[in-house]
N, C-alpha and C positions, 0 to 999 in steps of 0.2 A: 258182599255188601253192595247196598247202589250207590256207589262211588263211583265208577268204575269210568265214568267221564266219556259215556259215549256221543258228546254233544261237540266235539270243536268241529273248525270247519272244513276238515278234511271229509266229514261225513254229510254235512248238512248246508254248511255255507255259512250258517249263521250263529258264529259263535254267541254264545249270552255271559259275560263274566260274572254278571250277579248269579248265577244258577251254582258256580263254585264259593262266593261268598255265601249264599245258602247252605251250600254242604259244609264250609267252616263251623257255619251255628249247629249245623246238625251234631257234627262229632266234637267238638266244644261240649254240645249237651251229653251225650255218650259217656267221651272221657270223665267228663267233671262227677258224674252219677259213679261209675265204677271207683275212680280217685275217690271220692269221697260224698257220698249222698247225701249226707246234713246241707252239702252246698248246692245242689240241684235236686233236691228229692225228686222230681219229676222227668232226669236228665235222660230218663230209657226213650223217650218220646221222640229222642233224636233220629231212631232208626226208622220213625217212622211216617221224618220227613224227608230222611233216602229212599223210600220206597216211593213217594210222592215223586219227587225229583226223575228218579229210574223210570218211570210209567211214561213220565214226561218224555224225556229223551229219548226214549226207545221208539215210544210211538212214534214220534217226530218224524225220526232217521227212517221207518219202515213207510210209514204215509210219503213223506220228500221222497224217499227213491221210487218206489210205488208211483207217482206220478209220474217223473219224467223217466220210467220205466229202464232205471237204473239196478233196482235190487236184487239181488243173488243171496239166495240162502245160505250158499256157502260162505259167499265172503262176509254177511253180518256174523255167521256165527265164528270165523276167522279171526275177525277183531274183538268179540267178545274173548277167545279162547287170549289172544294176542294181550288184552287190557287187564284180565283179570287173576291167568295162571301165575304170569310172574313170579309176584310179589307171593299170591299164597302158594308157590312151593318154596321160596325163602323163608316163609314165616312159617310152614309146617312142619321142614327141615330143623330151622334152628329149635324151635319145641319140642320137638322129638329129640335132640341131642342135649336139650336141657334136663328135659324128663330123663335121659336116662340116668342121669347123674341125679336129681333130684326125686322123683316116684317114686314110691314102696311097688311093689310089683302088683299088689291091688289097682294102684293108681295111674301106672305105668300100661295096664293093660287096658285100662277102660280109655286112657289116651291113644293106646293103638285102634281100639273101635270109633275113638272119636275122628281121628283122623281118617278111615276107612271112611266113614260116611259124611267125611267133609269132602273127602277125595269125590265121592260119589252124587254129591250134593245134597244127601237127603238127611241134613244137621239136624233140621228142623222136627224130622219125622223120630228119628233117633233121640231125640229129647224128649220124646214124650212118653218113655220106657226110662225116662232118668226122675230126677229132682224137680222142681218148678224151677224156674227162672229167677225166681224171686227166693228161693229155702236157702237158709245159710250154707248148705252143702256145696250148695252152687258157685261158689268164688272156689273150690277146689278142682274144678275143672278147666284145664286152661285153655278149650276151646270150645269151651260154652256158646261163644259168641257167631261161629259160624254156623246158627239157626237161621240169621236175616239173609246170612251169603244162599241157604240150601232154599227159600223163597225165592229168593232173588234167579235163582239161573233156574228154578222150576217157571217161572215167569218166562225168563228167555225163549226156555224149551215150548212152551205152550203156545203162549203170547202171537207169535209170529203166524202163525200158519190161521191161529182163531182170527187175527186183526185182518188176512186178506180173504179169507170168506166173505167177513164182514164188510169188508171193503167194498165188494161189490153189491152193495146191496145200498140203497138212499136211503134208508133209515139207521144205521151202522152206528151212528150215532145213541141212537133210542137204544139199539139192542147192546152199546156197550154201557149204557145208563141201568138197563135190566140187569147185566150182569153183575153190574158194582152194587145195587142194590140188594141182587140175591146174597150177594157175600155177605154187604151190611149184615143181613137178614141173619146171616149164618154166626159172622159173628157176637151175636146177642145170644147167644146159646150159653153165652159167660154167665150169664146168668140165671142159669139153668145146673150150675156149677160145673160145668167143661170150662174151668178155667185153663188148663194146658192145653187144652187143645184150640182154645179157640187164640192162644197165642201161638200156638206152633203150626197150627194148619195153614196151606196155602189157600184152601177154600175160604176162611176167616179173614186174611192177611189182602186178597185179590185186588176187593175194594180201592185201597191204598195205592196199589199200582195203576189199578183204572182211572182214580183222579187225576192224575196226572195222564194217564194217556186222552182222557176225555178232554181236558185242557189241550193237550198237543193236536186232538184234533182238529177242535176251534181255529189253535192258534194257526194251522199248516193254511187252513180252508180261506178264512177271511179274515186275516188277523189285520192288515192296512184300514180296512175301514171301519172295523170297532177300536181301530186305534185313534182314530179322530172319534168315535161319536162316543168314548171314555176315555179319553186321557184327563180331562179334568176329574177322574174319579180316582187317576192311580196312585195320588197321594191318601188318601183316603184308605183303598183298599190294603196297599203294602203296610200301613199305618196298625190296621186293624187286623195283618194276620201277622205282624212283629206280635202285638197284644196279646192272641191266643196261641200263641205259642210258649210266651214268655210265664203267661197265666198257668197253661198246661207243667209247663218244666215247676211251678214254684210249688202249686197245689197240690198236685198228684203228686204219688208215690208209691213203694212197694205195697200195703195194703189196697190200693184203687184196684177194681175190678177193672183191670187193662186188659185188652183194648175198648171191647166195646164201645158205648157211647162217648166215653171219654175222647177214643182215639179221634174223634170230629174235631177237637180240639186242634193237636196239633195240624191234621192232614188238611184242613180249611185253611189253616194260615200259612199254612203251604202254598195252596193253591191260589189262595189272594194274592203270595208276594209272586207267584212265578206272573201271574193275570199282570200285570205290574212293572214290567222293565224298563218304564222310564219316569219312573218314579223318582222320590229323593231319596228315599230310604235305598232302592237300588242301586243308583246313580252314583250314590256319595257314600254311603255305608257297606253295602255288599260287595262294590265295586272295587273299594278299596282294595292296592297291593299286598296288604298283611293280608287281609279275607281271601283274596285269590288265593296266596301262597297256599293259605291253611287246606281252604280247599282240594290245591291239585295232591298234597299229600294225604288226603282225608283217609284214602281207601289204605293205605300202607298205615297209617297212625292205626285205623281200625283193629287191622290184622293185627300187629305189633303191642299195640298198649294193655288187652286183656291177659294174654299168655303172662305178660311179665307182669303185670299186677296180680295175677294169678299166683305163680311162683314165690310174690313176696311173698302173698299171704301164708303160701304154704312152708316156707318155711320159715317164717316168725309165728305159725301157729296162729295167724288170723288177725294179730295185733301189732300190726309194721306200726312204727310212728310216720306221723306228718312228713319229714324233712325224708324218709324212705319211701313214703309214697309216690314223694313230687319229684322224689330224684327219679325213678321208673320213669314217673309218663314223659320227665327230659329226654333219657334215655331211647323212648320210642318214641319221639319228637324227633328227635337224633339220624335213629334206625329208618322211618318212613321218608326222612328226605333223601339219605343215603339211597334206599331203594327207588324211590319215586327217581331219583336223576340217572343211578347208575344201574338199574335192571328195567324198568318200567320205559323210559322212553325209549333206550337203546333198542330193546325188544321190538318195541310196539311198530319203531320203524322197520323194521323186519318183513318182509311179506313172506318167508317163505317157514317161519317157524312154529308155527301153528300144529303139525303134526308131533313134532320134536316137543315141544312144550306138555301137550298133552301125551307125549310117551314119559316126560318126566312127573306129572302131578300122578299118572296112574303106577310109576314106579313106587312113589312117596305113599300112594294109598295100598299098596301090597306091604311092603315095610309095614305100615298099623296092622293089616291082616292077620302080617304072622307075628308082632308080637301081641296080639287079642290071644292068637292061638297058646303060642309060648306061655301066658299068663305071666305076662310081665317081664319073663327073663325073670325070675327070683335070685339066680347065682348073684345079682349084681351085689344083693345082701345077703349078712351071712343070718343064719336062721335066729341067732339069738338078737339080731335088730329086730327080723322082722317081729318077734312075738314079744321085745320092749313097745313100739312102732302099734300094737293090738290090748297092751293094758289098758285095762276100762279104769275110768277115775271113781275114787273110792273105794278101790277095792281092797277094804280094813273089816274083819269080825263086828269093829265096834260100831258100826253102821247098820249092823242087822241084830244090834241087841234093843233089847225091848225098851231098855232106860237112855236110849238116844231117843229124844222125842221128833226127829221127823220119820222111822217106821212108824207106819200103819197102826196105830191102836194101841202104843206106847204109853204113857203116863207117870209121871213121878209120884211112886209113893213106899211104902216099906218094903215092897218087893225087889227094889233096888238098891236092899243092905244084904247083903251075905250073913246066916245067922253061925250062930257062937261063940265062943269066949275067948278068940283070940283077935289081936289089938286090931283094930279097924280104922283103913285108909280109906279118906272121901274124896273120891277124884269128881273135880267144880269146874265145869266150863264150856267154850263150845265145840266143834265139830274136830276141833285139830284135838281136843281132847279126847273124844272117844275113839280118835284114832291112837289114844295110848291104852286102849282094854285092852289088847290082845298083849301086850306087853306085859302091862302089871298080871295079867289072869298066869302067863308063863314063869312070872316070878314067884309065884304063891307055890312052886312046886321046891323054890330052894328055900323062900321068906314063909315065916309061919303069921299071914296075916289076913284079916276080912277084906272084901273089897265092897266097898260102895261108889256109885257111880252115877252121876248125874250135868248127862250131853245134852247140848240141843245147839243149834247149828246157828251161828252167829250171837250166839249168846256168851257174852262176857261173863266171867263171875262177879258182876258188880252189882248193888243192890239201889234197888232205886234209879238206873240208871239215865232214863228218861226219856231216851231213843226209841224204845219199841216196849209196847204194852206186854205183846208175848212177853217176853223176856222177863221182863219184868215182875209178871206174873208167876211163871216158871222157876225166878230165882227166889221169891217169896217163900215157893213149895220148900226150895231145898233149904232152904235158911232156917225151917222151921223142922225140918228132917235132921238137920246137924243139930240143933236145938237140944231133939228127943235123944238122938243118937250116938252124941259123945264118942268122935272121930279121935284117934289119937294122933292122927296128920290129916289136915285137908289141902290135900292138893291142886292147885289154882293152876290152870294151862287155857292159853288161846291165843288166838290170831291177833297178838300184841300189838303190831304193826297199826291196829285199827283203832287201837283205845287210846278215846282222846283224854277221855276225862279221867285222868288219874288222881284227882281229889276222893272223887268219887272211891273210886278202888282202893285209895287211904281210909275210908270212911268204911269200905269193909271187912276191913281187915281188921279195927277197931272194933266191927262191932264184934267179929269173932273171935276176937283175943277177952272181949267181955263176959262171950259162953267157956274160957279159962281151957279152950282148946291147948292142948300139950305144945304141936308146931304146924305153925303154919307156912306152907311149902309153895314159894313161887316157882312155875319151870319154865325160862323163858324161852320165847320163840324159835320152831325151828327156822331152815335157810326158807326165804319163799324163793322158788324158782319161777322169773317172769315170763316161759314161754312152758310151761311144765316141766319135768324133768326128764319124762318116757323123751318128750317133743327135744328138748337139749343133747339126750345121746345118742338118737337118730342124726340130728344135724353133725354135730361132733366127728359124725361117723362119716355123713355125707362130704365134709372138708377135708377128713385126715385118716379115714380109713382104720382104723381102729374103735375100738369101746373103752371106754374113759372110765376108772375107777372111781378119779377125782375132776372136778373139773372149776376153772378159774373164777369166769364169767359169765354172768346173765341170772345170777341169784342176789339176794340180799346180802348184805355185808355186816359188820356186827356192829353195826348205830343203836341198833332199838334193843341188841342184847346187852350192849352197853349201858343204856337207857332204862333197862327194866331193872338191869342191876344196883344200878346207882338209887331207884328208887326203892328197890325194897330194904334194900340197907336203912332208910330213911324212915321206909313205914315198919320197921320194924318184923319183917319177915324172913325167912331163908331163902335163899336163891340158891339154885341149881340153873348152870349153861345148858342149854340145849346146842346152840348155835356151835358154842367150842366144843362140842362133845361129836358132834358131827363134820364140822368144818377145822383147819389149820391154815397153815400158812402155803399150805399147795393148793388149796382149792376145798370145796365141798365134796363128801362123800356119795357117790349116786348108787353103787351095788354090792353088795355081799359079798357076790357068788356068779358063776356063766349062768344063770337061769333067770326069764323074765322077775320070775316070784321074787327073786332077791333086789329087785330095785328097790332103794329106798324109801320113794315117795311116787304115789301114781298118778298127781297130781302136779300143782303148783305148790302145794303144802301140807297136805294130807299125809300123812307115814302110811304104808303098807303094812301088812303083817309083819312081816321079816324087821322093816325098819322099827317099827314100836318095840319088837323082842329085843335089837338091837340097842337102839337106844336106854331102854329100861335095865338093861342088861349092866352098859356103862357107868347108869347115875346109880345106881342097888346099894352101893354103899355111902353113897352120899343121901339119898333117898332112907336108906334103914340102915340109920350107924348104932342104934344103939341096942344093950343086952335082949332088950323085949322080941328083939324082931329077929334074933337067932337062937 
């Protein structure tokens, strides 16, 4: 990342303190985007006034020593190796020892390729055989983020040797104006749909570093005397790239075609504030002790905050709360100054570690090597995780029958009565309903009964309801189907949890006790599990090393089966537990059997096959108590 703070004045003479209160705003913008986007939609922009900054400084130090013919190839690349390895072989280490505890071996092994090619610097290039940047896939990566690091040190590598060509040449200037232009040039190809590439390419991305080096060349050549003939501008200009920066972070966001044109946005007001060091906004704002602080830890907050925002997500399954989120980035608030005081300066004073350091980041990138190779280390789980850990949600018969109206070509209509003369159950509801076909269809081989059936997914069985036309429309069909068809039980199942309007569902229950329906069957809610439940016995496993039959926490409780109960006693219906048929006083039921297929539910609420036979199996005699149905 360009944090990396090669500007104090060990190197150059002339420290700037607002150029770290800049980096504060930068990863400020960063963190606050990955913590939580609604708060910065636009907060990616931050990396890409490190790159601004980075162009700056580096030029700076190459043109300064360059002059008073001070510079050595070895020793810049010494202090880069010195400023930068640190902290990310702490922070690739502890990742790697998180993943192993944490990763499926799928995930585990694409960490060992990420790490390989972080080691190697080419994140950037590696990314673009992955996900976007922006695909929800992408917060399951917990080193996503060193794409700007694998730009950053391709800059290094290049940068230097292009900048003293140019050097010698009086136009040096024009020709690095060319080259941030051709980049421009290149990355407008976003629009040509290379959106990955034109955010992971160096050739794209150059531009960015050149405004700042194109600034540091200015500022090295004749900065004293366009410092008197605009300093009355530099309130003005700092003024004005605080604005398009703040503009960029608010507007923007994952759908923007980033970088392209956009990226002017942030990378000008870049440029404005660096033009600008004795401004107010500088002086008094950037300058500030907190803005410094934030600064000198920018580059360890960098490394540190993604992995573990990473990790939450993966294991709460993507939906950490707030008070989890903001404990993390304290967490790597924590971690980045720990590092920043006790590995980073120690080091950095170091002159002779440079070798030694990069014998340890290439040891760290051999370790990813071989477990890419390994594919994961699998031993680490046992095979019946790993294939809970690979159930697809939904995966219930009643999903792919014809009378659930989200397949393909589905419709309600008489094809969704079982013909015959034996007594006929009408199963009424949504999506957790026709995850009971596979259930009732198993039962019809000990019950001598019809089945009708009629799913559709968020569809309550209420009539009239007023929420959603479909539905609405849909419930019409079947109300007009139990009409014709004279159900001897209609049975009422769904995602209870969600109905508000319970007058409403009084009202029809009413009207079906009008068509002199024999009984009408409430089933109340199964458990909802908040993180799914495959995602609950993975974790389970990842804590305590075992697989869980039952388990305590992180599902529903019996509030709303209490609640339905209480109600249909009221409206006049039968109730059947779901809730208690599945759950006790030890915990929630999650599998049958050693085999994925026996998990309960593949979802957060859905029954499985297994679970539906289960279930239906349990309520059979509650469900069909009387002579007709034996």
């Amino acid at each position: 990342m360009p944090i990396a703070r090669p500007g104090h004045q060990d190197e150059t003479g002339a420290y700037r303190p607002d150029i770290d209160g800049l980096r504060a705003i930068s990863i400020l913008l960063v963190v606050g985007y990955h913590a939580q986007p609604w708060l910065v939609p636009g907060g990616f922009i931050g990396v890409d006034i490190f790159f601004v900054i980075s162009g700056f400084l580096i030029t700076r130090i190459i043109i300064s020593q360059v002059k008073t013919n001070t510079f050595s190839s070895m020793e810049f690349y010494s202090r880069r190796i010195r400023r930068i390895f640190p902290a990310l072989i702490v922070v690739l280490a502890v990742t790697y020892l998180i993943g192993w505890i944490v990763l499926l071996p799928d995930g585990f092994s694409m960490l060992g390729k990420s790490i390989a090619a972080g080691v190697a610097f080419v994140s950037n290039l590696f990314q673009l055989s992955q996900v976007g940047y922006f695909a929800p896939d992408a917060t399951e990566n917990p080193l996503l983020h060193l794409w700007s690091l694998g730009i950053e040190e391709q800059f290094y590598i290049f940068w230097p040797p292009a900048l003293l060509i140019l050097f010698g040449s009086k136009r040096h200037r024009i020709w690095m104006a060319a080259i941030a232009a051709a980049s421009f040039g290149v990355s407008l190809m976003i629009f040509f749909g290379y959106k990955d590439w034109s955010f992971y390419s160096p050739i794209s991305r150059a531009w960015e570093l050149l405004a700042g080096g194109i600034v540091a060349s200015d500022y090295t050549d004749a900065w004293e005397r366009k410092k008197r003939c605009f300093a009355q501008l530099e309130n003005l200009l700092a003024m004005l790239g605080i604005v398009a920066i703040i503009f960029a972070a608010i507007t923007l966001n994952k759908e923007s075609l980033f970088p392209g044109l956009y990226a002017l946005l942030p990378v000008l007001g870049a440029v404005l504030i660096i033009l600008s060091p004795t401004s107010l906004v500088n002086r008094t704002f950037l300058s500030n002790p907190q803005m410094i602080l934030i600064g000198l830890i920018s580059y360890p907050l960098y490394l540190w905050h993604w992995p573990l925002l990473s990790y939450l997500g993966i294991v709460r399954n993507g939906v950490p709360n707030v008070i989890e989120i903001w404990a993390v980035v304290l967490i790597a608030v924590v971690l980045s100054w720990l590092t920043f005081r006790f590995v980073e300066i120690p080091l950095r004073q170091q002159k002779n570690t440079a070798p030694k350091l990069a014998f340890g980041l290439v040891t760290v990138g051999v370790v990813g090597i071989v477990t890419a190779i390994a594919a994961g280390f699998a031993f680490r789980f046992p095979l019946e995780i790993r294939d809970i850990a690979q159930l697809a949600p939904h995966n219930n018969a009643g999903f792919r029958d014809m009378c659930f109206l989200d397949v393909p070509g589905s419709e309600f209509n008489s094809s969704c009565i079982e013909r015959g003369d034996k007594p006929l159950v009408l199963l009424w509801g949504d999506s957790t309903a026709a995850a009971l076909y596979p259930g009732l269809k198993n039962a019809q081989v000990t019950v001598p009964f019809r089945l009708a059936r009629f799913t559709a997914s968020g569809c309550a069985p209420i009539l009239a309801a007023g929420s959603n036309a479909r539905c609405d429309s849909a419930n019409d069909i079947v109300f007009g189907l139990i009409r014709s068809s004279h159900p001897e039980i209609v049975l009422l199942h769904a995602w209870w949890d969600g109905v508000k309007d319970l007058e409403k569902l009084r009202q029809t229950i009413g009207q079906l006790k009008a068509l002199n329906i024999r009984r009408i069957v409430i089933l109340g809610p199964v458990p909802v599990w908040k993180r799914t439940l495959p995602h609950s016995l993975v974790n389970f496993y990842r804590l305590r090393h075992a697989i869980a039959d039952r388990i305590t926490a992180g599902m529903s409780g019996p509030q709303d089966d209490e609640r339905m109960e209480a109600f249909s006693k009221s409206a006049g219906a039968e109730y059947i537990s779901a809730w208690h048929t599945l759950c006790n006083s030890e915990g929630c039921m999650t599998r049958l059997g050693p085999s994925a297929s026996e998990v309960i539910t593949t979802d957060n609420v859905h029954l499985s096959d297994a679970g539906s036979n289960f279930l239906i199996e349990r309520i059979r005699r509650s469900l069909f108590p009387y002579p007709d149905f034996n």
